[in-house]
C-alpha positions as CSV (number, residue, x, y, z in Angstrom):
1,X,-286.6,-43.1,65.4
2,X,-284.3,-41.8,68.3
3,X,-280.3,-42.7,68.4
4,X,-279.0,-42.2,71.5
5,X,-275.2,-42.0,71.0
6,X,-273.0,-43.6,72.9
7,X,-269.0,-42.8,74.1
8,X,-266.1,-44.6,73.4
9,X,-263.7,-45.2,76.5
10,X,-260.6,-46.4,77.4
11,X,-259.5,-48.1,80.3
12,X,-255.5,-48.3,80.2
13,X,-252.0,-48.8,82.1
14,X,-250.7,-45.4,82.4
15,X,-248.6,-46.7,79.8
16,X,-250.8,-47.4,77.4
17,X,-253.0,-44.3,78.0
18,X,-251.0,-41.8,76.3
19,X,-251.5,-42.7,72.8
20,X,-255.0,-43.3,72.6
21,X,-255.5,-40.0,74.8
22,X,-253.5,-38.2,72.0
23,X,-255.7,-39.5,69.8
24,X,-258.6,-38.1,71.1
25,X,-260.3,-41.0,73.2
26,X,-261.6,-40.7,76.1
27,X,-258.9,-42.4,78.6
28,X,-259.1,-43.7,82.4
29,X,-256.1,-44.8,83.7
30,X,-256.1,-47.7,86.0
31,X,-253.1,-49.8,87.8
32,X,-254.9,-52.7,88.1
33,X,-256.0,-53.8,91.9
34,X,-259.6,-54.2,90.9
35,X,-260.7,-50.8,89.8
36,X,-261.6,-52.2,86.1
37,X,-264.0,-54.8,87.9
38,X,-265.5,-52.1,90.3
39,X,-265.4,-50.0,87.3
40,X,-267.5,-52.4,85.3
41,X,-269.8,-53.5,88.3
42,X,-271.0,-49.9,88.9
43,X,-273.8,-49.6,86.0
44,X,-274.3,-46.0,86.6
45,X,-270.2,-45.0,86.3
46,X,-270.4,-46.6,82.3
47,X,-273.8,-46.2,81.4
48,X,-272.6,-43.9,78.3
49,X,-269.9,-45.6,77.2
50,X,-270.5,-47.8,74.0
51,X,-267.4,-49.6,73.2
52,X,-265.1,-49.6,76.2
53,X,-261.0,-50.5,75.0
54,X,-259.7,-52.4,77.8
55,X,-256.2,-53.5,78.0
56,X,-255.9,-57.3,78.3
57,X,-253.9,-57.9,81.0
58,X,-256.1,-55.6,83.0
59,X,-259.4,-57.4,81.5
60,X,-258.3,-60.6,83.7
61,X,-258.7,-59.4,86.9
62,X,-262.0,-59.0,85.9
63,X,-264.5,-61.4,87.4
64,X,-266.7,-63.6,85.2
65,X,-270.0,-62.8,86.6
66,X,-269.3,-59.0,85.6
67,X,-268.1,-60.4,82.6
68,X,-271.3,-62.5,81.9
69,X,-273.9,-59.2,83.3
70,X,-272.4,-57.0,80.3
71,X,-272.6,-59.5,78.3
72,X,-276.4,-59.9,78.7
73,X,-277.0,-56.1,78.3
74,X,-274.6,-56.2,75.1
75,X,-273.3,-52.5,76.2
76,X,-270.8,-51.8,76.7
77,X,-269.0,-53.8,73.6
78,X,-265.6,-54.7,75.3
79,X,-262.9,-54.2,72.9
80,X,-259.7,-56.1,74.6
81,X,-256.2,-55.0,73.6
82,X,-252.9,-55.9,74.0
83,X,-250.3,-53.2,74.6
84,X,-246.7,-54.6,74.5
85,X,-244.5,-54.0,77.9
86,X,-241.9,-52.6,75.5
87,X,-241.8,-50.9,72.3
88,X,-238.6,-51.4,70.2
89,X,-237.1,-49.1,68.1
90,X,-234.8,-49.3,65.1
91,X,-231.8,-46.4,64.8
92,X,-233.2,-44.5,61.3
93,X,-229.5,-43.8,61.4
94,X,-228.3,-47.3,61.6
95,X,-230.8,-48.0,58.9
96,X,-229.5,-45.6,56.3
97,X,-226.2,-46.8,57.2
98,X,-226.6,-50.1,56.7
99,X,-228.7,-49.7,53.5
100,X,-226.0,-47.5,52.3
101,X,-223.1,-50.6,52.7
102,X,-225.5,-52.6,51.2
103,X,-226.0,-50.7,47.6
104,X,-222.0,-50.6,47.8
105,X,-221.2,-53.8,48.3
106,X,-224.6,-56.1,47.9
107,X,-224.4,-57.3,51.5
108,X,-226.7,-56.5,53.9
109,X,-223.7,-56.1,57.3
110,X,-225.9,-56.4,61.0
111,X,-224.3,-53.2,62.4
112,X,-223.6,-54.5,66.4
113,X,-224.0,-51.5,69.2
């Protein structure tokens, strides 16, 4: 028996890109406009590609009869994604602070910036 093996790509916001290309994955990065959809519709551009991680809001754009044509071959295996617009942060500092008050006084205080 013969296993061909198969890629695993990522088609991203340049936003999203950057931690699934430190990572290791294979990344494209795309703004949007249609290039997932012409991405998709050329068959020879993703014929080694597996399981292709899309983001989700790019994966709309994306018009059904592609949609439905990969479907049918069952490669690639679309993983979609979601990638929030902004990633939030807590201080450590602010942590450690607070959690300090707390174990002195048995309040936990909401330290305002």
């Amino acid at each position: 028996m013969t296993v061909s093996v198969k890629n695993i790509l990522a088609l991203l916001s340049p936003e999203g890109a950057l931690g699934f290309h430190l990572a290791g994955v294979e990344t494209v990065e795309v703004k949007g406009e249609g290039e997932v959809a012409n991405f998709l519709s050329d068959e020879e551009e993703h014929k080694e590609v597996g399981v292709l991680i899309v983001e989700e809001k790019l994966l709309v754009e994306v018009p059904d009869e592609i949609m439905r044509r990969i479907k049918r071959r069952g490669v690639p295996v679309i993983v979609p994604i979601h990638i929030p617009d902004e990633w939030q942060r807590t201080g450590v500092a602010e942590d450690y602070i607070a959690n300090l008050i707390k174990s002195a006084i048995g309040y936990r205080l909401k330290i305002k910036k």
